[in-house]
C-alpha positions, 0 to 999 in steps of 0.5 A, a space after each residue: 877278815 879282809 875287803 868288805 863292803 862299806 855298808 857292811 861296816 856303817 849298818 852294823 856300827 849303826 845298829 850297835 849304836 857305836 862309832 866306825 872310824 873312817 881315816 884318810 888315805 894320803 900314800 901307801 905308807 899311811 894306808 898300812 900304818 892304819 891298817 896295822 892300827 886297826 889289826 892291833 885294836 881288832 876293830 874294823 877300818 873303813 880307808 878313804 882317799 879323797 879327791 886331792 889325794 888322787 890329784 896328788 897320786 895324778 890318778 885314781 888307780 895307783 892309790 886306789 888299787 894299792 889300797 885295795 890290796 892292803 885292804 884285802 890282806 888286812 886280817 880285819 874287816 877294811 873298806 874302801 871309800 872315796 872321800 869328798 869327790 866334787 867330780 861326778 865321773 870321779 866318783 863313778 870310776 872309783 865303784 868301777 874300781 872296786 871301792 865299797 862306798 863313795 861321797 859325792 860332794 855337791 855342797 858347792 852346788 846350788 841345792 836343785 843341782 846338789 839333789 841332781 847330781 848326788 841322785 845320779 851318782 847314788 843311782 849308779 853306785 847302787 846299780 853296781 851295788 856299793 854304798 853312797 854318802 853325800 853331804 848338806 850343809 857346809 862343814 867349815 874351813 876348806 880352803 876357804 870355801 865353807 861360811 863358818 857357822 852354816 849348820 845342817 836343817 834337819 827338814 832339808 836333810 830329809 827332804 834331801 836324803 828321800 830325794 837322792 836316795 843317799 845311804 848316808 848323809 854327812 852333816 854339818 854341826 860344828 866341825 871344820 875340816 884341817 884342824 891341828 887344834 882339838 877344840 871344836 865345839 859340836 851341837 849334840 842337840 842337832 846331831 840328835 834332831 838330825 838323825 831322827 829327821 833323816 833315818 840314815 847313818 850320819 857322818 861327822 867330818 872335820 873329826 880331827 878338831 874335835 877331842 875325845 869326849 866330844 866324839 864319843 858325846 856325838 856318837 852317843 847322840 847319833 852320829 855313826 861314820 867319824 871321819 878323820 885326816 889331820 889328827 893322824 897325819 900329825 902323828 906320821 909328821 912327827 914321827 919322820 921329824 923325830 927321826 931325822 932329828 935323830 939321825 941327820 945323816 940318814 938318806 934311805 927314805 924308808 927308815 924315816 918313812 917307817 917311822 912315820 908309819 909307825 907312829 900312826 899305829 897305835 893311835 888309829 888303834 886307840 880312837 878305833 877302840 875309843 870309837 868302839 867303845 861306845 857300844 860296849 860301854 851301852 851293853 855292859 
């Protein structure tokens, strides 16, 4: 009941046939407001910080090495994993660190160099022995960069998946990441086609568009690690506006800052349970 490892979590969400939150990391106060999320639910946590996280916190260390001690005083089983890193050595440093998985983000690439590249860091991490996750096919509406529309093959996936060695593989079917909107609208057919092509847990990003129904349907058909950011961080958002609003005069950051931690705790408690409950649904 404290840090475990990320292949621990997604192996056994996967062979259950439910659901492993994965939410992202964007300060301390965000880390153990889901912490707390999750100890209330009873259900385990995978943390993430991504890349313009550790360029916001100017380093790998300070974020990664606080999240790592809330990890281990959890009184459920939290992981740590670094999201989206488009820097090789990025992601090499964050094993070094301790972290339990890692995605190497090479989509940007030419496809030779996004194989190179993703077997290079899998090679090392697995040497080291913590779990990899990479991504084919772009998930829409970062900055700009993913072309709407695009979709995953599933022949490429595999093809991909047997040439990397990759543990896990993000796909993209319909979501697009920063969504303040829950109306995306996922292809369950090619998540199913998807997961019977690669053999290997799937992983939803952009998790945060996408309502309740809908995730539970993509688990159902297959998909394993859900990721989400936005939807959260709305929560805390609103949390410390809602305080401020109340109480204008205050100038001690941590009362609004506690508010806004607070805010995240019972809704990563209820899509964690939400999660989970695919499983449990299937066995009663």
């Amino acid at each position: 009941m404290t840090l475990v490892a990320t292949r621990e979590l997604v192996e056994r969400a996967a062979a259950r046939g439910e659901g492993q939150g994965a939410f992202n990391v964007v300060h301390v106060e965000t880390a153990e407001g889901l912490v707390a999320g999750a100890e209330a639910a009873g259900v385990p946590l995978i943390l993430q910080i991504s890349e313009n996280c550790v360029k916001y916190h100017g380093g790998l260390e300070p974020i990664g090495v606080a999240t790592l001690a809330i990890a281990r005083a959890a009184s459920v089983p939290v992981a740590v994993h670094l999201d989206h890193a488009e820097l090789e050595e990025l992601a090499l440093a964050a094993v070094d660190l301790g972290f339990g998985s890692v995605m190497y983000d090479g989509a940007h690439l030419p496809y030779e160099q996004n194989v190179a590249a993703t077997a290079r860091v899998a090679q090392y991490a697995h040497e080291r022995g913590a779990f990899v996750e990479a991504e084919l096919g772009e998930v829409g509406g970062k900055d700009g960069a993913h072309a709407p529309g695009v979709r995953t093959d599933p022949g490429e996936a595999r093809a991909f998946v047997e040439a990397t060695g990759v543990d896990a593989l993000a796909v993209a079917v319909g979501s697009s990441h920063a969504m303040t909107e829950r109306s995306a609208a996922l292809d369950l057919e090619l998540i199913t086609r998807l997961k019977s092509a690669v053999g290997k847990p799937l992983v939803l990003h952009g998790s945060s568009g996408v309502s309740d129904d809908l995730l539970v349907a993509a688990i159902k058909a297959g998909m394993t690690k859900i990721n989400v950011s936005t939807h959260v961080n709305g929560f805390f958002t609103r949390g410390v506006r809602q305080y401020l609003d109340a109480n204008p005069e205050v100038v001690d950051s941590r009362k609004y800052i506690q508010a806004g931690r607070d805010a995240l705790v019972m809704e990563s408690a209820r899509m964690l349970t939400l999660f989970a409950k695919v499983h449990f649904a299937k066995v009663t």
